[in-house]
LOVEXVO-265381 format. One record per residue: residue number from 1; residue in three letters; x, y, z of N, C-alpha, C in turn. Coordinates in steps of 0.2 Angstrom, whole numbers. Layout:
// LOVEXVO-265381
[pt NUM; "ALA"; [X; Y; Z]; [X; Y; Z]; [X; Y; Z]]
...
//
This chain:
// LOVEXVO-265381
[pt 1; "UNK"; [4; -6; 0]; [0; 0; 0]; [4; 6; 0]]
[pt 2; "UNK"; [3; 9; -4]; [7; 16; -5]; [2; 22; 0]]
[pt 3; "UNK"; [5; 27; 3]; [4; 30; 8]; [9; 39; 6]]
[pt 4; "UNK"; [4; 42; 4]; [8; 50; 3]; [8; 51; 8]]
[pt 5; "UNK"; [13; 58; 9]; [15; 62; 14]; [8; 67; 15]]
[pt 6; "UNK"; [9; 67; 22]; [4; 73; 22]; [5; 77; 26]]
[pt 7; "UNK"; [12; 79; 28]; [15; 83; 32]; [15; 90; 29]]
[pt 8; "UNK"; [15; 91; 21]; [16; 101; 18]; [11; 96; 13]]
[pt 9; "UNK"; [8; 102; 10]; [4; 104; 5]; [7; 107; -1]]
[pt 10; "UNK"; [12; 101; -4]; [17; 101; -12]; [13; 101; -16]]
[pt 11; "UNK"; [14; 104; -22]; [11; 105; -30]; [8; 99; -31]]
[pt 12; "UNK"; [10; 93; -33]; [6; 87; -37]; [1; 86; -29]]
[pt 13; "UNK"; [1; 86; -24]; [-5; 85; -19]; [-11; 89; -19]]
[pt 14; "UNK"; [-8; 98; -22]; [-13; 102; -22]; [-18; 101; -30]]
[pt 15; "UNK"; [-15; 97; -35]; [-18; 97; -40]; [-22; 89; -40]]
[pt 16; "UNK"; [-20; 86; -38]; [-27; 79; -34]; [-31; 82; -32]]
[pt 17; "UNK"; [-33; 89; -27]; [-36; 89; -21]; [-40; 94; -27]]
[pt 18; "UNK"; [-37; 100; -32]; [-42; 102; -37]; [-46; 99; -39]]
[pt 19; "UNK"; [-39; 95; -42]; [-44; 89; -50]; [-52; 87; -45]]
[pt 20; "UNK"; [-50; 82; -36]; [-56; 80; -35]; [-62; 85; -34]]
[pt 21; "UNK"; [-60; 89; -31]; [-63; 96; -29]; [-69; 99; -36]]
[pt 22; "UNK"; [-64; 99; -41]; [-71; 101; -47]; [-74; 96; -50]]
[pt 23; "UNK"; [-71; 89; -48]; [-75; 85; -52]; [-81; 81; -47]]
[pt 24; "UNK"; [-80; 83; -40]; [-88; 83; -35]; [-91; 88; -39]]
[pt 25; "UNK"; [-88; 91; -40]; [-92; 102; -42]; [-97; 97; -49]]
[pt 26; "UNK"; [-94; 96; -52]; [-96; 94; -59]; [-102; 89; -59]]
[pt 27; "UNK"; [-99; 84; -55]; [-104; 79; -52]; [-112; 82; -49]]
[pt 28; "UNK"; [-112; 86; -47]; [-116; 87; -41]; [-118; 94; -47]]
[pt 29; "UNK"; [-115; 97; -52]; [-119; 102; -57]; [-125; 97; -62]]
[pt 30; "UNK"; [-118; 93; -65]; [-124; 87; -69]; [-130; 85; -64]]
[pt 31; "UNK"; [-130; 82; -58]; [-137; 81; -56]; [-140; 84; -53]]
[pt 32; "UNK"; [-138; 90; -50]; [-144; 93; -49]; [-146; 100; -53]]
[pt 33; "UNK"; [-141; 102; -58]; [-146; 109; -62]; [-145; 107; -69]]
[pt 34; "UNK"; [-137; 103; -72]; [-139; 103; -80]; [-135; 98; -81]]
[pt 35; "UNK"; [-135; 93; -87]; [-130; 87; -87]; [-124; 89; -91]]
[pt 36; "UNK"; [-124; 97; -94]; [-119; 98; -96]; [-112; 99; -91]]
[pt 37; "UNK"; [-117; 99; -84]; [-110; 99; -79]; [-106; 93; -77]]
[pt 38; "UNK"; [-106; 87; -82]; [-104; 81; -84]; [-97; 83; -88]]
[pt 39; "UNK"; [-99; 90; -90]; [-92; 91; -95]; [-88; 93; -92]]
[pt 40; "UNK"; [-87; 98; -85]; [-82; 97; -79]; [-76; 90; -79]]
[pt 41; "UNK"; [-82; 87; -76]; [-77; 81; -76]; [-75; 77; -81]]
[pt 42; "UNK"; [-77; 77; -86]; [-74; 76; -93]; [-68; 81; -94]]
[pt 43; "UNK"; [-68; 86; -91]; [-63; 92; -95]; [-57; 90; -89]]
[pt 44; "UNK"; [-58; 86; -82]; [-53; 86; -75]; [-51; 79; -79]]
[pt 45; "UNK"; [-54; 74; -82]; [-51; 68; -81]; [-47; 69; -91]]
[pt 46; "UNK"; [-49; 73; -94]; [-44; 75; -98]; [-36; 77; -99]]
[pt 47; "UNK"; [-38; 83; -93]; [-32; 88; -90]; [-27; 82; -86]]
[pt 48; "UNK"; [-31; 76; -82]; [-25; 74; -78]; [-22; 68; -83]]
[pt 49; "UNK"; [-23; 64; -91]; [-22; 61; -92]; [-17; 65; -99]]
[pt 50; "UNK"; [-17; 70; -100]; [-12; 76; -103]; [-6; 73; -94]]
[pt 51; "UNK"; [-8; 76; -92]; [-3; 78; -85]; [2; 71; -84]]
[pt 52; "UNK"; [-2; 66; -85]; [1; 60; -82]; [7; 58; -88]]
[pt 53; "UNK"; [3; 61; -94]; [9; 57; -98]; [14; 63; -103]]
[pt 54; "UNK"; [12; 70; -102]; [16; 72; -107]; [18; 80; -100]]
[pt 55; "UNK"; [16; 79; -95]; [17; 85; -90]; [15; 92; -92]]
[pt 56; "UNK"; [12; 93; -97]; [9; 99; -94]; [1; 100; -90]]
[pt 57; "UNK"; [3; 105; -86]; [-4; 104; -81]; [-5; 113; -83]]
[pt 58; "UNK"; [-11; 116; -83]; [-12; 121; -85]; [-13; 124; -75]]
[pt 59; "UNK"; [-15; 120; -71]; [-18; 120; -63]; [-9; 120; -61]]
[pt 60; "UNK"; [-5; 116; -62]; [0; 116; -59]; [2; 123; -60]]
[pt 61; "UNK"; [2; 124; -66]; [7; 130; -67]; [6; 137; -64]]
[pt 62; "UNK"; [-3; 136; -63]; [-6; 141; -58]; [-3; 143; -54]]
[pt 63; "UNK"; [-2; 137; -49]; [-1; 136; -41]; [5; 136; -41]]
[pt 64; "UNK"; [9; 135; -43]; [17; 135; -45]; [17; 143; -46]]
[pt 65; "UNK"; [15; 148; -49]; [15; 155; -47]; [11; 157; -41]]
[pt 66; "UNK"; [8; 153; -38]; [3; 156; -32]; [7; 154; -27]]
[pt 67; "UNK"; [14; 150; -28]; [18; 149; -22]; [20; 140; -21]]
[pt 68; "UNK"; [15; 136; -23]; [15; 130; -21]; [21; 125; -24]]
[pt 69; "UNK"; [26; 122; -22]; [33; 118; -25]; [32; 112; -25]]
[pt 70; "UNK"; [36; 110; -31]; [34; 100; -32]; [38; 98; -27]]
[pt 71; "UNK"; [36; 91; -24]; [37; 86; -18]; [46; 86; -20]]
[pt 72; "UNK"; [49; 87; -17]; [58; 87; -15]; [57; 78; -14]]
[pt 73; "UNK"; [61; 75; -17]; [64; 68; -18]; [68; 68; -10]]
[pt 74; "UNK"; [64; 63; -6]; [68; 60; 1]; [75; 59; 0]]
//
């Protein structure tokens, strides 16, 4: 079982906590006002599979000027 740190709030942790963050939002827009809020989480689960494989993240680069630094190797 793998077990993240959760001692700082580092770049790749605050961009999980987005991604899940708009895709309840999107979740919870598709069923209770319009199903176009399905497109949310189509647009998060896009963003993170760009991220995973070629690194650009448009959120990272956000929070990376709003302060936040990638996890420092143990």
């Amino acid at each position: 079982m793998f077990l993240a740190s959760t001692k700082t709030w580092y770049l790749e942790r605050v961009v999980y906590f987005v991604a899940g963050l708009f895709s309840l939002v999107g979740v919870s827009l598709g069923f209770f006002v319009s199903p176009w809020g399905y497109l949310l989480n189509l647009l998060v689960g896009v963003n993170l599979v760009v991220f995973s494989t070629i690194g650009f993240c448009p959120m990272a680069i956000l929070l990376n000027k709003l302060g936040f630094q990638p996890k420092v190797k143990d």
